[in-house]
C-alpha positions as CSV (number, residue, x, y, z in Angstrom):
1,X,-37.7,-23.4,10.5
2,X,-36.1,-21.6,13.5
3,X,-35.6,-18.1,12.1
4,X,-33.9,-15.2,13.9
5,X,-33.6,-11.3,12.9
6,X,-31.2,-9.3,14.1
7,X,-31.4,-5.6,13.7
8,X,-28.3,-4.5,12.2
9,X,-29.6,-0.6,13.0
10,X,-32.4,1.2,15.5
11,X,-33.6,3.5,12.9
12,X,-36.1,2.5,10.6
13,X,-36.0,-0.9,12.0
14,X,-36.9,-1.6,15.7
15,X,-40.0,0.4,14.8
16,X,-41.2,-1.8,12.3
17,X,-39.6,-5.5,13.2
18,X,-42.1,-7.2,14.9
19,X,-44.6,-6.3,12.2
20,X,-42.1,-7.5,9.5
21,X,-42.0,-11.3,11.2
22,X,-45.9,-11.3,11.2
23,X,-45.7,-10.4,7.5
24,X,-42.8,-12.9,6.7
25,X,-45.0,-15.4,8.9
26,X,-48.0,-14.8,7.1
27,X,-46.1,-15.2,3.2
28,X,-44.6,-18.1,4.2
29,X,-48.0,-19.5,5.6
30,X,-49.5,-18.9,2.2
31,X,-46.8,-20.7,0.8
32,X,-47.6,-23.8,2.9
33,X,-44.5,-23.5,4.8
34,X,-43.9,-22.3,8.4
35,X,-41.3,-20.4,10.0
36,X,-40.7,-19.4,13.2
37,X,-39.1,-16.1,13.9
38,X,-37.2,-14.7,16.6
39,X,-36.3,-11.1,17.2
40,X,-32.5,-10.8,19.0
41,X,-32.7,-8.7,21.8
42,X,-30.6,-5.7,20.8
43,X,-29.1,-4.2,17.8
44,X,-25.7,-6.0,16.0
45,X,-24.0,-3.2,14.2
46,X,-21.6,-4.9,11.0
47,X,-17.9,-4.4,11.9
48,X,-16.0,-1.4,10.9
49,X,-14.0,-3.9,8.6
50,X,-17.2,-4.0,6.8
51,X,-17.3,-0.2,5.7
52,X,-16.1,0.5,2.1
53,X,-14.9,4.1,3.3
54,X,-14.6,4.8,-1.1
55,X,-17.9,3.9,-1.6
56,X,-19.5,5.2,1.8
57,X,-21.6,1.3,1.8
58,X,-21.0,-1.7,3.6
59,X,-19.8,-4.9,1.7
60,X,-22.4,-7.2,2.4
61,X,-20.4,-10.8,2.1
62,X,-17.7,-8.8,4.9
63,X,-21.1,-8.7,6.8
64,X,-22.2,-12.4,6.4
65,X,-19.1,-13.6,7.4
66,X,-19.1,-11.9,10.2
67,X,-22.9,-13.0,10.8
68,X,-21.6,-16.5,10.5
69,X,-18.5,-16.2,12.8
70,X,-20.7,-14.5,15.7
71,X,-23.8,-17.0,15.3
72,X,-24.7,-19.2,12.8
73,X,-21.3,-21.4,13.7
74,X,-22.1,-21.4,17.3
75,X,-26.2,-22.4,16.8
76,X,-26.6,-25.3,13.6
77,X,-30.4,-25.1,14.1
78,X,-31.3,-21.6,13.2
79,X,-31.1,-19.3,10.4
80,X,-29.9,-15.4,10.9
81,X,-30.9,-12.9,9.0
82,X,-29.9,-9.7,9.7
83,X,-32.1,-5.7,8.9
84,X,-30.5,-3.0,8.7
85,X,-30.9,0.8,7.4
86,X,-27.6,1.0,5.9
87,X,-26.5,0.6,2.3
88,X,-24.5,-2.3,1.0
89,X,-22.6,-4.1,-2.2
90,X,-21.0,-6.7,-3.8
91,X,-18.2,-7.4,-6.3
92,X,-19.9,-6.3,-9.3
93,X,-22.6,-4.8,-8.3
94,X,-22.9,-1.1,-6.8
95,X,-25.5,-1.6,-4.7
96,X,-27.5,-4.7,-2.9
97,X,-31.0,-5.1,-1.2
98,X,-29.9,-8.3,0.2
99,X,-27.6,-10.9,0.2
100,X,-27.8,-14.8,1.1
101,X,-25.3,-17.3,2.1
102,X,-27.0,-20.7,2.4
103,X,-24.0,-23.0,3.0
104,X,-23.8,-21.1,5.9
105,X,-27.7,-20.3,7.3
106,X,-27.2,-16.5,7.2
107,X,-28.9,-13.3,5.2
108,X,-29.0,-9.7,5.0
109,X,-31.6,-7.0,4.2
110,X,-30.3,-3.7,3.2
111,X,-33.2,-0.9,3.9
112,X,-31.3,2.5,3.2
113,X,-32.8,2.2,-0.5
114,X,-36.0,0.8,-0.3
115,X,-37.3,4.0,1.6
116,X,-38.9,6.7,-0.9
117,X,-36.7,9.2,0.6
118,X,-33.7,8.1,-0.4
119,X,-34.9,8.8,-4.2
120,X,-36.4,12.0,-3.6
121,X,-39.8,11.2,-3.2
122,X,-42.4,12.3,-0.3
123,X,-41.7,9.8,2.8
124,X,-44.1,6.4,2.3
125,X,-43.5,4.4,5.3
126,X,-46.1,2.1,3.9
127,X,-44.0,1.4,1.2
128,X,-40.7,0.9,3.3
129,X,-42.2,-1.4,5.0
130,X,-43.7,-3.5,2.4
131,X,-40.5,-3.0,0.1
132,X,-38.5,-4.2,3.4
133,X,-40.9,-7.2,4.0
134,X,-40.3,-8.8,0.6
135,X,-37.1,-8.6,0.9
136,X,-36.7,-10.1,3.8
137,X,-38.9,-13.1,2.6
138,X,-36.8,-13.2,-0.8
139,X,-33.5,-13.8,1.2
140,X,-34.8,-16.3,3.9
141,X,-36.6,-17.9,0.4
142,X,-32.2,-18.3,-0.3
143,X,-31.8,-19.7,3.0
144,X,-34.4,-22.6,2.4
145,X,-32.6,-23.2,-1.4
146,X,-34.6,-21.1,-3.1
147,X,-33.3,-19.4,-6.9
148,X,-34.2,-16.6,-8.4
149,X,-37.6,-16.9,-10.4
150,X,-38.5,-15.6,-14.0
151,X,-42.3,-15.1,-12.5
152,X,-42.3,-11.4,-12.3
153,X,-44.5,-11.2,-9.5
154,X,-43.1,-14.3,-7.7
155,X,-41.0,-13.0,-4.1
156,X,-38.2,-14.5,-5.2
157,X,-38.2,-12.7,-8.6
158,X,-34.8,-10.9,-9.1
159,X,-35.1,-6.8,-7.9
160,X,-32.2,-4.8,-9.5
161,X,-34.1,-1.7,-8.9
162,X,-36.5,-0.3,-6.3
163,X,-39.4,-0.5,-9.2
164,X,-38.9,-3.7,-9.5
165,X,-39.2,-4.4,-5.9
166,X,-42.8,-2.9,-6.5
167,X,-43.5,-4.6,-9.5
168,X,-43.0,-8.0,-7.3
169,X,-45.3,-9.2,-4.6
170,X,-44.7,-10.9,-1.3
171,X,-45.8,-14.3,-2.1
172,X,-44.5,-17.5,-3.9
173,X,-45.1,-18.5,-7.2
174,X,-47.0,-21.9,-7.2
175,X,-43.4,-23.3,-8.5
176,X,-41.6,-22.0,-5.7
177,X,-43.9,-22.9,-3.4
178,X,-43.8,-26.5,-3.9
179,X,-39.7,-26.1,-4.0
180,X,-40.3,-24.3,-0.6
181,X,-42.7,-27.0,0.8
182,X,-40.6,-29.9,-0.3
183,X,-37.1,-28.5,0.9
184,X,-38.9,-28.1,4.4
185,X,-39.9,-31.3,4.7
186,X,-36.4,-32.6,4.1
187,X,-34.9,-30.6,6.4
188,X,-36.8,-30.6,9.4
């Protein structure tokens, strides 16, 4: 699957992209699946239109659209997913990590809290980066028609808190693996 992050930000991410698509590469891999990333050239910043100026976050399905409108409805052969270190939400929700939109081959990764900092702890770029890498897998896991699992330790395990980021690992399930595989083969 053609695959294609765009950084949304500079900070916190161009430092750490590449190494995220070898880590994305390598869960997918596992999962006897293959991707095959991209890395867009320079940084997309969401609209303005976006910005919740109330809430001081992005509204991530504003940014999706927008995603779509820019890309994914030019190119019908990739998937976008876009990284960046800002904060987001949805209706009903005060904050997300991420957000998928399959119907329309695009995904975001929110980073601003997955970094330690942002809780108060010591800086752990180790953790970012991990923290950013599963999410990135859990939303491109969307993309391919993934759900959410009840295997705790499963990527695509629901995350309503950073500790349950942690909790999770960066792999498929055996179930969602064999979803993954066989959605693959059907689409290629």
């Amino acid at each position: 699957m053609e695959t294609v992050f765009i950084p949304f930000t500079r900070y916190l991410v161009d430092d750490f992209i590449d190494e995220w698509a070898k880590l994305v590469n390598d869960s997918y891999l596992r999962a006897g699946a293959s991707v095959h990333i991209l890395i867009w050239p320079r940084v997309e910043s969401p609209p303005i239109k976006c910005f919740n100026f109330n809430r001081a976050q992005y509204h991530s399905t504003c940014i999706l659209s927008w995603l779509y409108e820019v890309l994914a409805s030019r190119v019908s052969t990739y998937y976008f997913i876009g990284i960046g270190y800002i904060d987001a939400y949805v209706e009903r929700l005060n904050f997300v990590f991420g957000e998928a939109a399959p119907g329309m081959r695009v995904a975001a990764v929110y980073t601003k809290r997955l970094l330690p900092q942002f809780y108060g702890y010591e800086p752990n770029y180790n953790l970012y980066y991990e923290r950013v890498a599963k999410e990135i897998v859990h939303e491109l896991g969307h993309l391919f028609n993934l759900s959410h699992c009840i295997d705790r330790k499963c990527v695509m395990s629901f995350s309503n808190s950073v500790n349950e980021v942690d909790l999770k690992s960066r792999f498929f399930c055996s179930k969602c693996s064999r979803s993954l595989v066989s959605y693959m083969s059907k689409t290629k």
